[in-house]
N, C-alpha and C positions, 0 to 999 in steps of 0.2 A: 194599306192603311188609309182609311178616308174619314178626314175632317166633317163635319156636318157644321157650319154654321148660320145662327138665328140672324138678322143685321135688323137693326131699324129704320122706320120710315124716311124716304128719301125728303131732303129741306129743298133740291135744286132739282129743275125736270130733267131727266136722265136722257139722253139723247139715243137713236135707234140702234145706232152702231156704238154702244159703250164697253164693248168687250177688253177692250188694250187700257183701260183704266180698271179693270180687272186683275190681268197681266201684269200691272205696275205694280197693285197692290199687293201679290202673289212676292214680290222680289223686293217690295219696300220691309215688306216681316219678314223675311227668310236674311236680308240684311248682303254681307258681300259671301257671293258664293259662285260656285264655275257653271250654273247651269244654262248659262247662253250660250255655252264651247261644248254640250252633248245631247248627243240625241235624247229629247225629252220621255221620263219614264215617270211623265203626270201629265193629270188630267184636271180640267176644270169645270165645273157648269155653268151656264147663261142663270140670270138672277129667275129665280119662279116666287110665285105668290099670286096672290087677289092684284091687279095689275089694271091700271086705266090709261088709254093710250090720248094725250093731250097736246097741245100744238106744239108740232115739233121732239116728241118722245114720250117719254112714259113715267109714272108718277103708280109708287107702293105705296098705300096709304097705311096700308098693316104691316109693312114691312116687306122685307123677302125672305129667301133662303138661299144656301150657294154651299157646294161644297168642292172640295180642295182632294185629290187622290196621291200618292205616290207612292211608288215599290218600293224606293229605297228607304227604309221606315226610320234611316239617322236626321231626314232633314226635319221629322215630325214636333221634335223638340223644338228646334230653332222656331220653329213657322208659330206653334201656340206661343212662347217667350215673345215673339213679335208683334201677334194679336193684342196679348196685354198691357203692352209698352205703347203700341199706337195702332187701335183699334179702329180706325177711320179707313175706311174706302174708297168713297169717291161719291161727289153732291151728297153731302152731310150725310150717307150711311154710314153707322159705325154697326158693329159686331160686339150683341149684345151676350150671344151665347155661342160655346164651342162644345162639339160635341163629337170622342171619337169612336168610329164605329169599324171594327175588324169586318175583314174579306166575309162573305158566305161562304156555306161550304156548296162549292161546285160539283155538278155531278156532270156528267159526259155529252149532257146536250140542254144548250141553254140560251133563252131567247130575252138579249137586251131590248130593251126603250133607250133613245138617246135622249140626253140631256143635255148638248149642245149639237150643233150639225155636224157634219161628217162629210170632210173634206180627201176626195180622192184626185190625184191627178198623175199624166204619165207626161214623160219626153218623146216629143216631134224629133224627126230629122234635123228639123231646123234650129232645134236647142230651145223653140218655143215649150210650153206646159199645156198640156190639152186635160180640160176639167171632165171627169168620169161621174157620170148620173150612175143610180142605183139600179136603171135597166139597161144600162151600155152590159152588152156579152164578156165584155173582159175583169170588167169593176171588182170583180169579187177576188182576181189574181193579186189585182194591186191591192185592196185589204190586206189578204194574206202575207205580201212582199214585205210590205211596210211594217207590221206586227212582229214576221221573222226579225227582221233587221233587228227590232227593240229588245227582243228575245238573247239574239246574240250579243247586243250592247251589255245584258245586262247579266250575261254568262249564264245563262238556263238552257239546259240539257231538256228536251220534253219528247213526248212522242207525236207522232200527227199530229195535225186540228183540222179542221174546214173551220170555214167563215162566210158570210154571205150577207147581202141585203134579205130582208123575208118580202120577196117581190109579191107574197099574194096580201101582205097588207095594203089595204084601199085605199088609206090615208095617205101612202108617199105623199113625198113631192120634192122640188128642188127650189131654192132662193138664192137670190143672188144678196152676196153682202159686201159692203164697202171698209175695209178697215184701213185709216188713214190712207183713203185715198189707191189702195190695192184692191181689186172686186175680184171674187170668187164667188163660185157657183159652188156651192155645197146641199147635200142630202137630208131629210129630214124622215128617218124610213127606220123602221125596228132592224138589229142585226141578229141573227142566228149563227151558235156557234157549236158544233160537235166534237169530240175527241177527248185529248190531254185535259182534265180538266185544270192542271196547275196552267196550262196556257190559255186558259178561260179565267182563271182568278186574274190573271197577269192582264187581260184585255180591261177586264174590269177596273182597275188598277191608273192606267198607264192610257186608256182609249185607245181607238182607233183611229186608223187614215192619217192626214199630214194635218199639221200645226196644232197638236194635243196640246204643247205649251203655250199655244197662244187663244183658248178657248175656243178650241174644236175635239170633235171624236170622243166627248164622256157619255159613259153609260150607268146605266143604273138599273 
C-alpha cells in the first residue's frame, strides 16, 4: 500500500540533509507504535518537485511530493488519521493532499528507479561496516540478504528472485550523505528485479538495502 502525498510550499530553507525530519514525521502520525523494535517493512521518498537550491538548502516553491509505502497495510489507517489531525511536516510544509495508491501488478522481470538512495553495507572482521557501491562484485548478494531477511520478517513463503544494480545504466553514481552527524556512502543507480513476482511487489513496498525506515532504498 503506498500513500502518495501532495505537501505545500516550504516557509523555512530546507536544509540538505532533511531526511530524519521526514522520519519524525512518519512516527509523529503513525502516533505510539513498536516500529523502532522491527525490521522495517516501509519505505519512504526524498521530497521531489520544481526544487531551487539556495544558501544553505533548498527551497519548493510549488511545493513537493513524498510518498509513504508499507506491507503491513493495518498501519494505513493510523498514518492518514494522523495526517489529518496534524498535517505539518517540517519548515512550514504541510500536506495538502493524500492519495492511496495499490501495488502494480507485477510480472516476473522488472526494472525500478529509485527514489531515495540505496544504502548497502557488509561486516569487516573487525565488527567495522564497509559501504558497498553498485559496482562492488558482491553488492547484489547483500541486496538480496537484506530483502530475504524482510521477507522472512514478514512470514512470505515465495519462490526465487534475483536483484541487481542495472550496472549498464550511465547515470550511476554514489554520494555520500551526513544524517545527524553519521555519513554514509549510498547508490543512486536503477535496480532490476527477476522472478517471484509477489517478491517484486514486496521490494516495491518495503525498499531495498539498509535504513528503508530512515529514508533510504524506495522505489518506484
Amino acid at each position: 500500500m503506498r500513500l502518495h502525498l501532495k505537501l505545500t510550499p516550504n516557509t523555512e530553507s530546507i536544509p540538505f540533509n532533511y531526511q530524519h525530519q521526514l522520519t519524525g514525521a512518519l512516527h509523529k502520525w503513525l502516533g505510539q507504535n513498536d516500529l523502532h523494535d522491527k525490521i522495517s517493512l516501509y519505505s519512504f521518498s526524498w521530497l521531489r518537485g520544481d526544487v531551487d537550491s539556495v544558501e544553505n538548502g533548498l527551497n519548493f516553491p510549488n511545493g513537493a511530493r513524498w510518498f509513504i509505502s508499507f506491507w503491513e497495510k493495518e498501519y494505513t489507517s493510523d498514518l492518514i488519521q494522523g495526517i489529518v489531525d496534524q498535517p505539518s511536516v517540517a519548515y512550514g510544509i504541510e500536506v495538502d493532499e493524500v492519495k492511496i495508491v495499490r501495488s502494480p501488478d507485477f510480472k516476473e522481470k522488472w526494472r525500478f528507479k529509485v527514489s531515495s538512495p540505496v544504502l548497502v553495507r557488509r561486516n569487516r572482521n573487525d565488527l567495522s561496516r564497509e559501504h558497498l557501491t553498485y559496482n562492488d562484485n558482491e553488492v547484489d548478494k547483500y541486496l538480496k540478504r537484506t530483502l530475504n531477511r524482510k521477507l522472512k520478517e514478514a512470514d512470505i513463503q515465495h519462490d526465487d528472485f534475483r536483484i541487481s544494480f542495472d550496472k549498464s545504466y550511465s547515470g550511476a553514481r554514489t554520494k555520500l550523505i551526513d544524517i545527524k552527524g553519521t555519513k554514509l556512502k549510498v547508490n543512486l543507480c536503477p535496480i532490476l528485479m527477476e522472478g517471484d513476482p509477489q517478491a517484486i511487489e514486496f521490494a516495491w513496498n518495503v525498499g531495498i538495502g539498509e535504513l528503508t525506515g530512515s529514508g533510504f532504498g524506495a522505489l518506484c
